[in-house]
N, C-alpha and C positions, 0 to 999 in steps of 0.2 A: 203131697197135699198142700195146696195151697195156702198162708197163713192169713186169717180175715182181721177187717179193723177192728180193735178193740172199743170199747163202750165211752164215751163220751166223758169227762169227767168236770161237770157242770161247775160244781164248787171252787175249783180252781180258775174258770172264766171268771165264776163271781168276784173271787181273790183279786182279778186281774184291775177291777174298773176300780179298787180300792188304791191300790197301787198305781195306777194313771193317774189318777187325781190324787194323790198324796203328792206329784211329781210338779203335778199343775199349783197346788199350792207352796209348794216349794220353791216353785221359782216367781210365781206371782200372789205371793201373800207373806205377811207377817208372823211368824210362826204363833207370837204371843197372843197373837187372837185366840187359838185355838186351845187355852188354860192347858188342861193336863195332857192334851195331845198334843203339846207344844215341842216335846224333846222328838216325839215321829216325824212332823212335819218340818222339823229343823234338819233333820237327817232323812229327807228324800230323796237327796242321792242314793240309798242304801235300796229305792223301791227298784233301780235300774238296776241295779247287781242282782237282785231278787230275779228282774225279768230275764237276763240273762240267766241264773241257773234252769230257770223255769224252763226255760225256752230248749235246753238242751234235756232236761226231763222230759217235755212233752214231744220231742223228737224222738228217742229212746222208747218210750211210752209206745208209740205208735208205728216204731219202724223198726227198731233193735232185732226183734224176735224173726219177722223176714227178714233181714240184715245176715243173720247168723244163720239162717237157712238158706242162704242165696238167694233168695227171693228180692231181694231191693235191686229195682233195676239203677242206678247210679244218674242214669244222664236223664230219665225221669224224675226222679229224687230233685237235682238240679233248677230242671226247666218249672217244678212243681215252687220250687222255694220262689224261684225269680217272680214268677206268676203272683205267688202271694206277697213280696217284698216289697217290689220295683213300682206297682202303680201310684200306691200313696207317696211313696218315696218320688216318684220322680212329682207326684202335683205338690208335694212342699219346697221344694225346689223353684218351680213356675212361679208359685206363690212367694216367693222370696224376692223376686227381682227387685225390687224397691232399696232390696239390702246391699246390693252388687256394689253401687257410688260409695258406701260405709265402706266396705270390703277395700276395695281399693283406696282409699285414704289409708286404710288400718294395717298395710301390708308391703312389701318391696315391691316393686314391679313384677320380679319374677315370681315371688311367692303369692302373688293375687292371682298368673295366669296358669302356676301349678294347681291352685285351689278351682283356680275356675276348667281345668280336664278331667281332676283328679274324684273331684266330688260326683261326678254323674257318672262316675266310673264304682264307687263305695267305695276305692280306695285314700281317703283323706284323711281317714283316723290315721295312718300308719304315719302321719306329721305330723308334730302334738301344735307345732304354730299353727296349720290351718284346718285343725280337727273337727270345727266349731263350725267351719266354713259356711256362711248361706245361713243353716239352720242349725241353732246349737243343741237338738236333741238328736241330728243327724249322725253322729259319729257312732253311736249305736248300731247301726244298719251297716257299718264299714265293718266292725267288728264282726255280728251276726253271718254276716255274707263269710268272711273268712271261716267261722266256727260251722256254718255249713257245708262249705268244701272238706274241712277235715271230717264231720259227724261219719260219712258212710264205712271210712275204718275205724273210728272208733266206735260204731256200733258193732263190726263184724269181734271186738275183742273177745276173746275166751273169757266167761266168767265162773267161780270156782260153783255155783249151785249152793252156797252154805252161805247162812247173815254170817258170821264172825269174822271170813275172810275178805267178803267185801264190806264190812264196817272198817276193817283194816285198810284197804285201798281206798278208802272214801277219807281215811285219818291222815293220808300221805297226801291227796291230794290238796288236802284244807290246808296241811301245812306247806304245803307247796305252793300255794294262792297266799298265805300270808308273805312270806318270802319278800315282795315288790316292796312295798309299803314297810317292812319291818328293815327292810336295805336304806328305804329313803330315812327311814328317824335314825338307822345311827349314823348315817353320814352325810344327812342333811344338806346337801348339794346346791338348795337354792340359798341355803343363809337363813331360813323362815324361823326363827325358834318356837314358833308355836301353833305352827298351820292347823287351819279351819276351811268352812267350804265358801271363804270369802277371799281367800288367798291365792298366788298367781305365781308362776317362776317355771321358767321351761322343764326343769324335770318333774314338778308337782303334774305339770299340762301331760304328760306324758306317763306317767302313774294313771291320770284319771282319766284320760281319751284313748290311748292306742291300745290295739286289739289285746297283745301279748299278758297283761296282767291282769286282765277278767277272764284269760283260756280259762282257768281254773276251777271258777265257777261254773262256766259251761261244761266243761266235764266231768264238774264233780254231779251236776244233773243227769249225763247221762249215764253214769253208775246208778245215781240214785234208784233209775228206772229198774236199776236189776234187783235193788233189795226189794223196790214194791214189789215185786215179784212172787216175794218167798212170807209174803206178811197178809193176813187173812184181810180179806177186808170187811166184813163184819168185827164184831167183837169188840172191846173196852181198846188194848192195843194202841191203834188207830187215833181213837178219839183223846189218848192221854197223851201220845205224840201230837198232836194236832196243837192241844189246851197248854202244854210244857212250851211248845216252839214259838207260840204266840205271846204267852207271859216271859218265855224268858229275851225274848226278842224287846219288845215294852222296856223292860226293866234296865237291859242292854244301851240304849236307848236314851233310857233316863241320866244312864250314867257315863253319858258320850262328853260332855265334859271332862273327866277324868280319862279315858281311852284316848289317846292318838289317832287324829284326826286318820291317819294314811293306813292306819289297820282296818278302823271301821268301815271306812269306805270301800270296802271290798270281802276281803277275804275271811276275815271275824266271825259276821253272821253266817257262812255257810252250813252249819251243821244245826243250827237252828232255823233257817229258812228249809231245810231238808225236811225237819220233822212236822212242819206246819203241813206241806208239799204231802208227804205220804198220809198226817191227818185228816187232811181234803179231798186225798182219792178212795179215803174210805168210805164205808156205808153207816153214816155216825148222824148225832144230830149236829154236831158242829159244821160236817158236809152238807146235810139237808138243808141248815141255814142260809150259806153263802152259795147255795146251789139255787135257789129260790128266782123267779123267772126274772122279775126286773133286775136284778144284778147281773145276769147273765147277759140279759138282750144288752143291757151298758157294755158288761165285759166286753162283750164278742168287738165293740167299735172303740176297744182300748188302743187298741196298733194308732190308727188315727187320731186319737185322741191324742196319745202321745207325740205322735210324731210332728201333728199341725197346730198343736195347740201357743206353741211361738206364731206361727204365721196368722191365726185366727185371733190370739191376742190382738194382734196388731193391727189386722184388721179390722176389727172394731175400734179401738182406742182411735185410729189413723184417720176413720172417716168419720167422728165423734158421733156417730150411730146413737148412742143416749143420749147424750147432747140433745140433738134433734128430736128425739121422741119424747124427751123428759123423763129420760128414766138414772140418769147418773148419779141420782141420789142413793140409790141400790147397789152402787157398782162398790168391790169388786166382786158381790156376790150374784148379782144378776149376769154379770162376765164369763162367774164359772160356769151358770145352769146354761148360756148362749153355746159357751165350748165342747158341752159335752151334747146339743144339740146336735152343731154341725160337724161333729165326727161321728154321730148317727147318720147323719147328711151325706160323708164322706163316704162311710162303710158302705151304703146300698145304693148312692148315685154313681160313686166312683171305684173301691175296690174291690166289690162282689162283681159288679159285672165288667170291670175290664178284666179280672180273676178268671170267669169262665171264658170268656174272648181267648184271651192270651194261651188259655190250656187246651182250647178246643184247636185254636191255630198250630201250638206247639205240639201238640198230642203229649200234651202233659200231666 
């Protein structure tokens, strides 16, 4: 019997456009604007570890269960991911060419022309010097691509059918995702005595760009997929894992001052980004909230958002677009509602329909 898709899980789209733009303000905004939400959007690096767990939940989610019945055919699976990965990915890229002459100043000779193979290949994160390369939200999609090739065995793993022993396996994985970050503070390798996410030094580059130390995350999402599993989704449950992961996440947060900068940035939140994760795929009012349609219709053009919103910054600031119109007295808040514009722009000119092209051509 063939296994069918499972049901849509809206609220976690909604999740998504929260988390795109907490990233967009984090790299183009002052956090102190944003008074009590000041300590989230100072620690928006933390929304990309999120995407990453996510990303391997909603893989699990959707493919695990034929995974373990032999049903995942693998070199589908593949051509399906590329399809959905590579179009935006490759027009941030296009959209970058202005950066190349930077690029080149900023690098050896041979290190700008390993960056310029290496990057239209997704393998670039696996160098923490030119991880950044072109587009600095890029190195993400190096890793993804890698944690794709792995997901179809680690979807086929045995899992035990009982919460207790995969909360256990999910407690090894977290400490095994702490592991990078908790190596770099005691033996602090670059000299940094007190890194932050303004900080720089080739092994910090390499903690926070190459694939290897976000694995963790990624599979601790696709466990996560097994305990939703076995957890009702109606019921209180749900919705107190949802309200706990959220305020303890916040509070976390607040008190990232006092935490290590190389913990939080990864591996820390994992078991609290989990319980917000399983509160949002339930049947709660927390989920009907963030499930709600204009956050959705935003979520769904998050990929884009994320990935061009360097290139479309620039794009506007480049051609002084407000300038011209008279609107730069609004800016940088006029900037962010233009951004998340043209990655609606992006999603339905550019990666839904090269999406279906590419999977009709591939038979994907």
């Amino acid at each position: 019997m063939e296994i069918g898709k499972p049901d849509r899980l809206n609220a976690l789209t909604g999740l998504r456009s929260f988390a795109a733009v907490n990233i967009v303000l984090f790299h183009f905004s002052n956090p102190l604007w944003f008074g009590v939400l000041a300590p989230v959007v100072n620690a928006g690096y933390a929304s990309v570890s999120f995407f990453i767990l996510l990303s391997g939940y909603v893989l699990a989610y959707n493919y695990a269960a034929r995974a373990r019945a032999g049903q995942l055919d693998t070199s589908r699976f593949y051509k399906a991911r590329f399809t959905r990965l590579y179009p935006i990915y490759l027009l941030s890229l296009i959209m970058a060419w202005r950066i190349i002459p930077q690029e080149y100043v900023s690098h050896t000779h041979a290190m700008f022309w390993t960056g310029m193979v290496l990057t239209p290949l997704l393998l670039q994160g696996w160098i923490p010097e030119i991880a950044t390369f072109l587009n600095t939200p890029a190195w993400t999609m190096s890793a993804e691509s890698f944690y794709y090739l792995l997901f179809p065995w680690l979807a086929r793993w045995k899992q035990p059918g009982r919460i207790p022993p995969i909360l256990a396996r999910l407690g090894v994985i977290w400490l095994l995702g702490l592991i990078p970050g908790t190596l770099y503070i005691i033996f602090s390798p670059d000299g940094i005595p007190h890194p932050d996410r303004f900080s720089t030094g080739p092994w910090l580059q390499a903690l926070k760009y190459t694939p290897v130390p976000h694995l963790m995350s990624f599979v601790f999402g696709v466990l996560l997929a097994e305990l939703d599993e076995l957890i009702p989704r109606p019921g209180l449950t749900r919705l107190l894992l949802g309200v706990a992961g959220f305020a303890a996440t916040f509070f976390l947060l607040w008190l990232g001052a006092d935490i290590p900068y190389a913990i939080i940035h990864d591996g820390l939140l994992m078991p609290l980004f989990g319980c917000v994760i399983l509160g949002l795929s339930g049947d709660n009012i927390l989920a009907h909230v963030l499930g709600v349609r204009p956050l959705v219709f935003v979520g769904e053009a998050s990929y884009c958002l994320y990935l061009l919103h360097f290139n479309f910054w620039n794009l506007i600031h480049d051609t002084h677009v407000l300038d011209h119109l008279g609107l730069a007295r609004f800016d940088p808040w006029i900037s962010y509602v233009i951004l998340i514009g043209l990655a609606l722009l992006a999603l339905y000119t550019v990666e839904k329909p090269a999406q279906r092209r590419l999977r009709k051509w591939m038979k994907a």
